[in-house]
N, C-alpha and C positions, 0 to 999 in steps of 0.2 A: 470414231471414238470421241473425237473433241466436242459432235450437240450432246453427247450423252451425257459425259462429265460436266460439259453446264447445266444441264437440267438438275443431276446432283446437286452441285450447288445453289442453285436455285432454290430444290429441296430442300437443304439442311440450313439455307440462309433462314426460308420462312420457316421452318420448325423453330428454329431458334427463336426469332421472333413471336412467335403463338406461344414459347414456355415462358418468354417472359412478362407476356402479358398476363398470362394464368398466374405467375409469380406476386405480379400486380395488382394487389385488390385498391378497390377504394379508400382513401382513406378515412382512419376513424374520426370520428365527429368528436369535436373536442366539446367538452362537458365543463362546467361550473363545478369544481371541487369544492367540500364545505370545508377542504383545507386550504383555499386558495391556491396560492405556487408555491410553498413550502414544501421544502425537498431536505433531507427526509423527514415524515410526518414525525411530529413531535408525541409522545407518549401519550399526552390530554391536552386536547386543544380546543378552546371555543371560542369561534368566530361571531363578533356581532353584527348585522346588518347598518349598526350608526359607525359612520365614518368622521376622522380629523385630519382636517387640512397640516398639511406640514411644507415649512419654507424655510429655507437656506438660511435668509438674513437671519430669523430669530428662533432658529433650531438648535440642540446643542446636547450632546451627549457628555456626562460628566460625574462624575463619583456623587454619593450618596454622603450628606453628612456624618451619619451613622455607620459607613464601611472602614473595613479596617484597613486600607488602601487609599489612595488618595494622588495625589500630583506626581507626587517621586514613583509611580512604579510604573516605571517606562512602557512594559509591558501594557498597560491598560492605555496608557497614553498613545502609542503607535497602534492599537486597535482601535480609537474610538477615532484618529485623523482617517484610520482605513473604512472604517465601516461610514463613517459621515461621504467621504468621495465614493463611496460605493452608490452612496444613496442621491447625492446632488449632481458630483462631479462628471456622471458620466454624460453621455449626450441623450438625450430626452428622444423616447420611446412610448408608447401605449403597452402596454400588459397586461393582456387577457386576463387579468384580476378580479376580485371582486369589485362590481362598481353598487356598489346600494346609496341608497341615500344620503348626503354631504350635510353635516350636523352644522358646517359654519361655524364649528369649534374649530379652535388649533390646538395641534401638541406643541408645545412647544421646547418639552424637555424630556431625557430618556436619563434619570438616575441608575446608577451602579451600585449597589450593593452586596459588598464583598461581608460575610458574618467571621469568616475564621480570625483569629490573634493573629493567624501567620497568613497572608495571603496569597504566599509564594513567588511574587514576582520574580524575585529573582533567582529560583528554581526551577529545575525541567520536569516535564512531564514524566511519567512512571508510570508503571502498568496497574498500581492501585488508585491512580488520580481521581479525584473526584471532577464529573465534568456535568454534573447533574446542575439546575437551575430555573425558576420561575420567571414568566413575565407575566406583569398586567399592563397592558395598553391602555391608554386612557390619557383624558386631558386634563388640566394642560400638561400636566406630569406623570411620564413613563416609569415603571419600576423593574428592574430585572438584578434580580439576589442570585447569591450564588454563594457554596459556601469558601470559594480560591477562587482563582483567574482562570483558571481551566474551564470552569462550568460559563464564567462569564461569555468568554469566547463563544462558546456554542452558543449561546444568548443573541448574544448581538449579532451570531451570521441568523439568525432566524425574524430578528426585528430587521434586519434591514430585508428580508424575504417577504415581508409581510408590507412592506412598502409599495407601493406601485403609481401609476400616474392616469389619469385619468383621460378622456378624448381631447381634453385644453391642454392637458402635458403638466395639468396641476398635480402635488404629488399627495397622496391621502395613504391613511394606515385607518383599519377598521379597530375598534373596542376590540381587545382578545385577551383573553385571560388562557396560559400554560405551563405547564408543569414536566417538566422535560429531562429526562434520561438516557443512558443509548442503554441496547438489551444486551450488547455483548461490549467486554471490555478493550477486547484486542481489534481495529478495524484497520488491517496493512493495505499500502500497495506496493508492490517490487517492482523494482526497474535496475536495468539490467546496464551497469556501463561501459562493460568491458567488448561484448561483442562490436557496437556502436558504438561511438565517445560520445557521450552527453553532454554538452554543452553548459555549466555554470547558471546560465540563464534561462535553459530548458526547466532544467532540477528546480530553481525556485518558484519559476512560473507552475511547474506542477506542483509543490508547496502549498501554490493560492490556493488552485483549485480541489488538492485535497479539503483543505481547509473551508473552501465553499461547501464541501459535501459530507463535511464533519470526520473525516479519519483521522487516525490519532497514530500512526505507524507506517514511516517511509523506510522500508526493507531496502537498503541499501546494497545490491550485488556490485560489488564495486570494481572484483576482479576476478580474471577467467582466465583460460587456456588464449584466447583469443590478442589479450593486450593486460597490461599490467600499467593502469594510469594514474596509481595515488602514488604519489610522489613521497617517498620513505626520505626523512633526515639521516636517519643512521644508515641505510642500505639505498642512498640517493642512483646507484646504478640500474635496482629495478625496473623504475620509470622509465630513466634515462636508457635504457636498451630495451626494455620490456611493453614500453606504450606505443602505440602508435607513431608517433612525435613527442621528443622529450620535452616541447616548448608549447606546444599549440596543444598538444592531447594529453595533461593531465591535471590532478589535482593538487593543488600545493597543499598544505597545511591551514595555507590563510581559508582557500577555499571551502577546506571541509571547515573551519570554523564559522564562516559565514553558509553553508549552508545549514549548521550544526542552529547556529543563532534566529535565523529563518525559520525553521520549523518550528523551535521553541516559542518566540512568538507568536507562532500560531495553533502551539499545544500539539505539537506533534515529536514522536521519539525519531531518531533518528538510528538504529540498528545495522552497524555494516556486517559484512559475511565475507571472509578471507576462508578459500574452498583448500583443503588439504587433504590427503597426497595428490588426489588427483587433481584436474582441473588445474594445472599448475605449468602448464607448457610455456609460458612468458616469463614464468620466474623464471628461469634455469637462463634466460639471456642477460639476467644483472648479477644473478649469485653463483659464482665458479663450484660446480660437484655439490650443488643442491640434489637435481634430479639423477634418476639413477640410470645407466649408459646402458641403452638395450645391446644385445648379441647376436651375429647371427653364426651358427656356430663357435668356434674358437674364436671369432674377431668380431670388435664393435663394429655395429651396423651404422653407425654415424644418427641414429636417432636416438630419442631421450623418451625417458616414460617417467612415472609419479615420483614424487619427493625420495630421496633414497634413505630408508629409513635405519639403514646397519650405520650412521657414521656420526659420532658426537657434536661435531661438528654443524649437523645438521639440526641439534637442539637448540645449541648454541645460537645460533641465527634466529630460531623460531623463538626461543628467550627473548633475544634484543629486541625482534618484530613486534611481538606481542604486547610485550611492556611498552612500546612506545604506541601501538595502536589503544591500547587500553587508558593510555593517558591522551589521546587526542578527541577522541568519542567518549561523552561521559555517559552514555547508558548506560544501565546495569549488565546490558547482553552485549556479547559480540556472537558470529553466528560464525561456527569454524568447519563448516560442509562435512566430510567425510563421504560423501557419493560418490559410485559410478568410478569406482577403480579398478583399471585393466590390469592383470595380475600379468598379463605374458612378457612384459621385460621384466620383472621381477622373478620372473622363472628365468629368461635369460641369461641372468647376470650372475656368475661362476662366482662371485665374493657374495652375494646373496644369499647361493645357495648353501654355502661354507659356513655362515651364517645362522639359516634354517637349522642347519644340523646338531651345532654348538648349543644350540637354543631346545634341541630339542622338539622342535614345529612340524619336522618329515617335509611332506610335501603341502601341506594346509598353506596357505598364503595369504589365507583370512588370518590365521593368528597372527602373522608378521602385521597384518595393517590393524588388528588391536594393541600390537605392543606399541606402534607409531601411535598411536590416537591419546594412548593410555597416557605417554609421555606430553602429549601435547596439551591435555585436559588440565593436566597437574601443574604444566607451566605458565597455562590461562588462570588454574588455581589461586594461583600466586599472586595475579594482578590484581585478586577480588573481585574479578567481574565471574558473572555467570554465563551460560555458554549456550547455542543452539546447533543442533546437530543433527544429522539425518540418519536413520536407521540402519545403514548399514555399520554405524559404529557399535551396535551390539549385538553382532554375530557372532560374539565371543563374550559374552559379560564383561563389554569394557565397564569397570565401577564409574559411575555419574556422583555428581555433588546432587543436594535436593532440590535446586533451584535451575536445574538443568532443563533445558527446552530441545524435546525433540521433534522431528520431523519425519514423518514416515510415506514412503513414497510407493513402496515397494509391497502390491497389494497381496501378492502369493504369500507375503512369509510375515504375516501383520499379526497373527497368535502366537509364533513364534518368538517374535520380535517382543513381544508386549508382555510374554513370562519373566524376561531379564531386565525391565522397568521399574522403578522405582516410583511408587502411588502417588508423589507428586510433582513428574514428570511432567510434559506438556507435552502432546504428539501431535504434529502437524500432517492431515491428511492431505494430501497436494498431488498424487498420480490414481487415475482410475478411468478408462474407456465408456464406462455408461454408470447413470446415477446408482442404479442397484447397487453397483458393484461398492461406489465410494460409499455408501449408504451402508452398505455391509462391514466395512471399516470403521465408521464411525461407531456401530453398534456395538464392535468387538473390542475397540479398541475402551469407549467409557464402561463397556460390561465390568472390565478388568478394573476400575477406576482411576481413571487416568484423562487429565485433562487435556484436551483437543483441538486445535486448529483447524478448520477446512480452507482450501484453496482448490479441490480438484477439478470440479466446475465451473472455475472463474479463472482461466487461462486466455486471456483478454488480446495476447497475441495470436489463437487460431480466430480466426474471421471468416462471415460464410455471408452469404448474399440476404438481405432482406434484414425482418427487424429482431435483429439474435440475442436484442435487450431482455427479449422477453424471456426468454428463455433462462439468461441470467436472473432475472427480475423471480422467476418463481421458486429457485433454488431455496430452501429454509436448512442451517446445517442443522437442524433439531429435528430433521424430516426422515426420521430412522427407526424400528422398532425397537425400543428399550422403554426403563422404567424413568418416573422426571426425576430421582438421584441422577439417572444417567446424562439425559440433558443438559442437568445442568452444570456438567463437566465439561461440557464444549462452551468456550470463551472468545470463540469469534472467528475471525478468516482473515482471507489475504485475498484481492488479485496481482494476479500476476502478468506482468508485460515483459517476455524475453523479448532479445535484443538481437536475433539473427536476421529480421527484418525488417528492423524498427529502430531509426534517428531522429534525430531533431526535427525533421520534412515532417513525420509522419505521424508523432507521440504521441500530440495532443489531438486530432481528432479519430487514431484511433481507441484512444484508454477513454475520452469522453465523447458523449456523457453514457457510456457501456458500464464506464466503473461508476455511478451513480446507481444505476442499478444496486451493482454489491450493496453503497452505502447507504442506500433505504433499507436492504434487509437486514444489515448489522447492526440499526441503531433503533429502529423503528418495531413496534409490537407485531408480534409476527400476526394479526389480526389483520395487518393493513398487505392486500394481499389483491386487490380490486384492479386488474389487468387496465378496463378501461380508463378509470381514474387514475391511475399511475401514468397512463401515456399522454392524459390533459396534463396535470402537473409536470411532467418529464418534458415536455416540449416548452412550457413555459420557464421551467429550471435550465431548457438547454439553451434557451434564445437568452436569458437571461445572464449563461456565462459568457456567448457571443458577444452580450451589449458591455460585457466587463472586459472582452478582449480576449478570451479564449477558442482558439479553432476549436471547440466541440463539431463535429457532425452530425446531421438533421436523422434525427429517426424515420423520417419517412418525408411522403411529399409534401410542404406546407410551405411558410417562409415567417421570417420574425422581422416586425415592424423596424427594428435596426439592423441591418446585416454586419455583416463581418466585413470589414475593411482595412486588413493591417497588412495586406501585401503591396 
């Protein structure tokens, strides 16, 4: 028996090796874009073949006579120190850029020009921001208008992408003249940091690089079943029993201000999502008779299941919570879950059921988790913020404010769902096994009119062998049969990175440059769609965040003139 079973092995060693050669093609031959390495392509862009020297000593990026900004907006100030060391600072590399002709001109200057009366520096982002912006390249004097700080930002990640160095490691920018928009307003990515603690300086370093790839929304999952690590003032036990480590694994207040502040500078919102009833298993170790005491039989079973929603008590809490989370995150949204609730200890539980009856409810347990919701919507009500929420909160017509954002996951009961919707709801597509299928949601869901999220093909935590960008990369959410009313009720997506496999080890090369992907197709005309040309630029955008210091991961075999070197 023992030659047999080596020759097996033998067998399935070399099989294995033949499927991965077959796996392995050649790879593609990188191409001269006529958008250079500009990631994501800009709306209108024209590239000139005459190129300008540009030099550190007498280079200098600085407000426009004419803007309505100037010195004091910090904001503009901490972009142009960032984007100038983006361009000098780092260590010199060649970038498969364009190289044409060297004109012996220099640039010597990149003006800002802000037009609004208010240029917002000292204001955050919003979901109606304007983030649109022109540049002309040109010598000696650069121009890039914008009508706030918002559009600027996008401006200057694109001039300093248009920058590259030459075979001497001299650095040139070609004559461009662009006109720049993104196509959809909302561009998320989620991260997850309850299952894995994220690190303080994971969160901002992903910050940068949203901000390299133009997204405008860091969906914050901040807490789960798993660990409870934002650290409440008024309910300071949470954390304190409910994180991992009450010292080392959470978030202070200062924390989320500085990561609050971080984004803002970089034009990004900041959205957290506190998940209720369910998804709540770490509450229940700081808040005494939050969750509700399963059964088995006549006696407790020593386990705990969703928030328990028969006890005053338990508004009270989500009152104080609320109100104090609604004044620490100044977005307009907070995101209050409602998913994925096990009804069987709420059957269990003899005062529930007592409950049920009083109420009127029988045995439905859906109505009990609309009366909970109903109460909770109204107490979010109150803080003026608006609210995001996942579908199963109206399996009972819980009533929504208009400014309410939904999320629908659940693709069996998406017509259903979408008759107790209010027309200017938002629903977030984010669960679906194959495109058709999310493709069929999306068409039923703007049929109904009703504006639209996608995320369910940009699920950036499943991972599969080879190059799955692509994949990503051809998704369009507008790729659906309807009329263009309908289209243009969809406002953009999310990826998503859950956090069951995924820490600080692993974040950053696997969310990049995958989620680079999404953010060509959320900002970029859905025209630009050219597989080969997207993987020359995408390998120059990836070496490109490497030479800034981001573990990105190589799309395939090649290598970049500066590696990675931060371990």
């Amino acid at each position: 028996m023992a030659p047999s079973l080596g020759l097996c092995v033998l067998l399935f060693a070399t099989t294995a090796c033949l499927g991965r050669e077959a796996a392995l093609k050649k790879p593609p031959k990188l191409v001269e874009s006529k958008y250079g390495s500009v990631w994501p392509v800009p709306q209108a862009i024209q590239i000139s073949e005459v190129s300008f020297g540009l030099h550190s000593s007498n280079f200098e990026i600085t407000h426009s006579a004419k803007s309505s900004a100037g010195p004091r907006c910090y904001l503009l100030q901490d972009a142009f120190r960032r984007y100038f060391e983006y361009i000098f600072k780092l260590p010199n590399a060649r970038e498969g850029n364009l190289k044409k002709p060297y004109s012996n001109a220099i640039a010597s200057q990149l003006q800002v020009l802000i037009t609004s009366s208010d240029p917002e520096c000292d204001g955050y982002p919003n979901f109606k921001s304007d983030e649109s912006y022109t540049l002309v390249v040109d010598q000696p004097v650069s121009l890039l208008t914008a009508a706030n700080v918002w559009g600027a930002l996008r401006g200057l990640e694109t001039f300093s992408q248009l920058v590259y160095q030459d075979e001497n490691g001299m650095h040139q920018i070609n004559k461009t003249d662009i006109k720049d928009f993104p196509r959809f307003q909302h561009r998320g990515i989620l991260l997850d940091s309850s299952r894995h603690f994220l690190p303080l300086k994971v969160i901002l370093a992903n910050l940068d690089v949203m901000a390299m790839n133009k997204f405008n929304v860091f969906h914050w999952h901040i807490v789960d079943d798993p660990s409870f690590p934002y650290q409440s003032t008024a309910f300071p036990d949470l954390s304190e029993k409910g994180s991992y480590h009450p010292y080392t694994h959470v978030y202070t207040h200062m924390d989320v201000k500085i990561v609050i502040e971080y984004a803002r500078l970089r034009g990004i919102r900041v959205i957290p999502e506190f998940d209720t009833p369910g998804h709540t298993q770490s509450w229940g170790f700081g808040q005494k008779d939050l969750l509700t005491t399963c059964y088995s039989g006549v006696a407790p079973s020593g386990t705990y299941g969703p928030v328990n929603p028969i006890l005053n008590t338990t508004y009270d809490f989500m009152s104080v919570l609320f109100k104090e989370v609604s004044s620490v995150f100044p977005d307009a949204y907070v995101h209050l879950g409602g998913d994925e609730v096990d009804f069987s200890c709420w059957k269990s539980n003899p005062d529930i059921q007592t409950f049920m009856d009083k109420q009127g409810f029988g045995k439905d347990y859906s109505k009990l988790e609309s009366f909970y919701i109903a109460k909770i919507l109204d107490i979010v009500a109150q803080t003026g913020k608006g609210y995001m929420v996942w579908q199963e909160v109206f399996d009972n017509n819980v009533k929504l404010r208009p400014d309410a954002v939904v999320e629908v996951w659940m693709e069996n009961k998406v017509e259903e769902e979408l008759n107790k919707l209010k027309l200017d709801t938002v629903v977030h597509v984010w669960k679906g096994s194959g495109d058709q299928q999310y493709k069929m949601e999306m068409a039923a869901v703007t049929a109904a009119g009703f504006q639209t999220l996608l995320s369910s093909p940009w699920y950036l935590n499943v991972i599969s062998y080879g190059q799955d960008w692509q994949q990503i990369y051809k998704v369009d959410p507008r790729s659906f049969n309807g009329t263009d009313e309908q289209k243009k009720l969809v406002i953009g997506g999310e990826a998503c990175l859950w956090g069951e496999y995924v820490d600080a080890t692993n974040l950053m090369p696997r969310l990049w440059p995958r989620a680079s992907a999404v953010a060509e197709r959320l900002w970029s005309s859905e025209n630009i769609k050219d597989l080969g040309d997207a993987y020359s630029r995408l390998t120059l955008h990836r070496c490109r965040m490497v030479k800034r210091g981001v573990r990105a991961e190589p799309l395939f075999v090649g290598h970049c003139d500066y590696e990675y070197e931060g371990l």
